[in-house]
C-alpha positions as CSV (number, residue, x, y, z in Angstrom):
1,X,19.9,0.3,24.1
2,X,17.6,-1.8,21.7
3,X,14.4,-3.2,22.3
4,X,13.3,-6.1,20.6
5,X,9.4,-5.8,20.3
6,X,8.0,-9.5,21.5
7,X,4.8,-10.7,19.5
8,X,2.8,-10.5,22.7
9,X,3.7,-6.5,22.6
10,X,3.0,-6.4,19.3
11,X,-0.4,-7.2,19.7
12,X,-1.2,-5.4,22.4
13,X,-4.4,-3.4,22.2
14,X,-3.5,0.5,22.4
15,X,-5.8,3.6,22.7
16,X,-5.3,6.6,20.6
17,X,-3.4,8.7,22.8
18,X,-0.7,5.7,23.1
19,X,-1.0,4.6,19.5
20,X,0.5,8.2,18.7
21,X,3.0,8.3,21.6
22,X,4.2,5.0,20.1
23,X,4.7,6.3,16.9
24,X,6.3,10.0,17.8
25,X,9.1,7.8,20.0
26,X,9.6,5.7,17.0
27,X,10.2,9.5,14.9
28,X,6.6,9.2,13.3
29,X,5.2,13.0,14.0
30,X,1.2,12.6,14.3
31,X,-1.2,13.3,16.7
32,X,-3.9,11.3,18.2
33,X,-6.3,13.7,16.7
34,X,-4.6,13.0,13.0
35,X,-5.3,9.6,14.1
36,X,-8.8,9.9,14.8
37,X,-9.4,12.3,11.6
38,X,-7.6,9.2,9.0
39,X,-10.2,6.8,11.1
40,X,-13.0,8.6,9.7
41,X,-11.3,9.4,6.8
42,X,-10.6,5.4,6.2
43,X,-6.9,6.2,5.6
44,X,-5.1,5.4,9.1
45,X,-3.8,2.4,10.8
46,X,-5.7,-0.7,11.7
47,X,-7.8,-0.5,14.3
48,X,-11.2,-1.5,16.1
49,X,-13.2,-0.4,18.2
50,X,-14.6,-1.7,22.1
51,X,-17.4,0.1,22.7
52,X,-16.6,3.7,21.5
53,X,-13.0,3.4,22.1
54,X,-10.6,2.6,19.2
55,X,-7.5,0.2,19.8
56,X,-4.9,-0.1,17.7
57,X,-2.2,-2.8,17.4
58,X,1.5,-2.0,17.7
59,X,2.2,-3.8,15.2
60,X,-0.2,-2.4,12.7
61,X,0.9,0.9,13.4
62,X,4.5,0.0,12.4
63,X,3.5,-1.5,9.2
64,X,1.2,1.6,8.6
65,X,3.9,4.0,9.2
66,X,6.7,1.9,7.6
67,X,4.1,1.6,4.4
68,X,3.5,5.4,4.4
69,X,7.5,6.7,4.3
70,X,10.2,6.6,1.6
71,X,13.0,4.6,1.2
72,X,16.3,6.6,3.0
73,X,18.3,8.4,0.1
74,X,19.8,11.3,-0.2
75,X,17.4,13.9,-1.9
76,X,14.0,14.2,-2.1
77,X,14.1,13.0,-6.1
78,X,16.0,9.7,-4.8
79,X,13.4,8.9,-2.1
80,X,10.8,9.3,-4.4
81,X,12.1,7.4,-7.0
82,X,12.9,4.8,-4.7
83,X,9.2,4.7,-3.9
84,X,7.6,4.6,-7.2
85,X,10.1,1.3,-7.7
86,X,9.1,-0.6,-4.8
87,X,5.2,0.6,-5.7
């Protein structure tokens, strides 16, 4: 069954724990502590902070993940080369 995301959900503020369950069900492996270390890296996902707590959009950490994989292809050469093009 398919989910359309709505723009309300798409904006919807989510800590780090759920920012990284969002992604693993969506086939992104990364923890919330890979999160945490490419926030103070300056390398993750979109994100700010209330208080001491980061929230991340759902939408942001689509685009992030999305922006951050190859093409589909069939070999490793393909996807990269697909990459570079669209770079």
């Amino acid at each position: 069954m398919s989910h359309t995301i709505t723009t309300s959900e798409n904006n919807a503020l989510l800590r780090r724990a759920e920012a990284a369950a969002i992604l693993q069900t969506a086939g992104y492996p990364i923890s919330a502590t890979t999160l945490a270390t490419m926030a103070s890296r300056g390398d993750g996902p979109l994100f700010k902070r209330f208080g001491r707590i980061p929230l991340y959009r759902h939408g942001d950490l689509m685009e992030w993940a999305e922006q951050r994989s190859t093409p589909f292809g069939h070999s490793v050469t393909e996807c990269e080369a697909a990459r570079e093009a669209a770079a």
